[in-house]
C-alpha positions in Angstrom: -63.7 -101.9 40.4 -62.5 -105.2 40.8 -65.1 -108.0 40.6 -66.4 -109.1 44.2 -66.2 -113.0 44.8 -69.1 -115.4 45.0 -69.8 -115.4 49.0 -70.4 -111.2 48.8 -72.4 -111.0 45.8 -75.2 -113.9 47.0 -75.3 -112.4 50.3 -75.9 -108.9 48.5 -78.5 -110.4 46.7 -80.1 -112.6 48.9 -80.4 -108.6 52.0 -81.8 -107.1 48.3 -84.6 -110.0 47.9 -85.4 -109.7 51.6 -85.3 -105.8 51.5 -88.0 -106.1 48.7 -90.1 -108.9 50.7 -90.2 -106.3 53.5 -91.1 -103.2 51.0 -87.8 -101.7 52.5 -86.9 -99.0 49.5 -85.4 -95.8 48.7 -81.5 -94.3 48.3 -80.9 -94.3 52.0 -81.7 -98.2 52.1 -79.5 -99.3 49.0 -76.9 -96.9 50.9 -76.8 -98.6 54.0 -76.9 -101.9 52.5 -73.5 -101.0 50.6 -72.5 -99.7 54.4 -73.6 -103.2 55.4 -71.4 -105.1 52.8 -68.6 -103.1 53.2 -68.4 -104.2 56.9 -68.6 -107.6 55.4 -65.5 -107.2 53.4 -63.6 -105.6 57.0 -65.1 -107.8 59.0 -63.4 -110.5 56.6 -59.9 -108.9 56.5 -60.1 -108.5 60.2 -61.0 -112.4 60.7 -57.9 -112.6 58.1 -55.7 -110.8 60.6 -56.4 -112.7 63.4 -56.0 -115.9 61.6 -52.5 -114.7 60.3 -51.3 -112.9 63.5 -53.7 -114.7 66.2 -55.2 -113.4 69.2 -51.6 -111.3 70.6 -48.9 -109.7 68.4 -45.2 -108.6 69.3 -44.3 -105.7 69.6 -41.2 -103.0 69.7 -41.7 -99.3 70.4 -37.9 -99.0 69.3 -37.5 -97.6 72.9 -36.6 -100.6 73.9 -39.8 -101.8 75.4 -40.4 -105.1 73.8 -43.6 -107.2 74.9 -46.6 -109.0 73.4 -50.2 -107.1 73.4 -53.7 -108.6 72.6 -54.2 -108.2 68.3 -56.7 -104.9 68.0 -58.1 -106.5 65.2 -60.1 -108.9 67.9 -61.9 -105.7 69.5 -62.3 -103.9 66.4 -63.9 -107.2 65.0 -66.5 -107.2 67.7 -67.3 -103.2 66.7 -67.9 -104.5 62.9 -70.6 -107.3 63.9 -72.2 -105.0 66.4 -72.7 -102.3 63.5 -73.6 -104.9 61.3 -76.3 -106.1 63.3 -77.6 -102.3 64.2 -77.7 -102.4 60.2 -79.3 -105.1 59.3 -82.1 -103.9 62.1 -82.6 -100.3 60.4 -83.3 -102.6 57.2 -85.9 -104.5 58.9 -83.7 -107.8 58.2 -83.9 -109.9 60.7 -82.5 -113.1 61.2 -84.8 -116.7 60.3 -83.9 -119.9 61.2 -84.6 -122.5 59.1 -85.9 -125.8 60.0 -85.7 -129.0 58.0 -87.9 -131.9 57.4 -86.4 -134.1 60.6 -87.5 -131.5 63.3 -89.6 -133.1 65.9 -92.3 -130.1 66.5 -94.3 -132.1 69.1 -91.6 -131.4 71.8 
């Protein structure tokens, strides 16, 4: 197995610290957090796509129709995040926002 790059394995780690501040444990958790990051890597390869192709592609049915469609990659994307998020619920994960020192709280 080929050695996963920097981004992957401190997001891995940092679901894995918060699955153990929320006491989430057991086989089917660690499962669906490799689920989890394997959507990460698609999601990333679909971004890829539509970077490389952009948001319509050509294409040629060798009938003779000829025509530009929108790139699937696009809705398939939006599937990914959605299952992502439905995911990252069932972990208990849920996203924090951070706030630094030059917040105004006294709004």
């Amino acid at each position: 197995m080929a050695k996963k790059p920097a981004k992957y394995r401190k997001i891995k780690a940092d679901l894995q610290d918060q699955m153990e501040r929320n006491q989430t444990h057991g086989e089917h958790f660690s499962d669906l957090l490799d689920d989890y990051m394997s959507f990460y890597e698609t999601k990333n390869l679909l971004i890829q796509d539509i970077q490389n192709r952009g948001v319509t592609v050509e294409y040629n049915n060798g009938g003779g129709q000829k025509g530009v469609k929108k790139n699937e990659s696009i809705e398939q994307l939006l599937k990914v995040n959605t299952q992502m998020l439905r995911i990252l619920d069932s972990l208990g994960i849920k996203a924090v926002q951070e706030m630094d020192g030059d917040f105004d709280d006294e709004l």
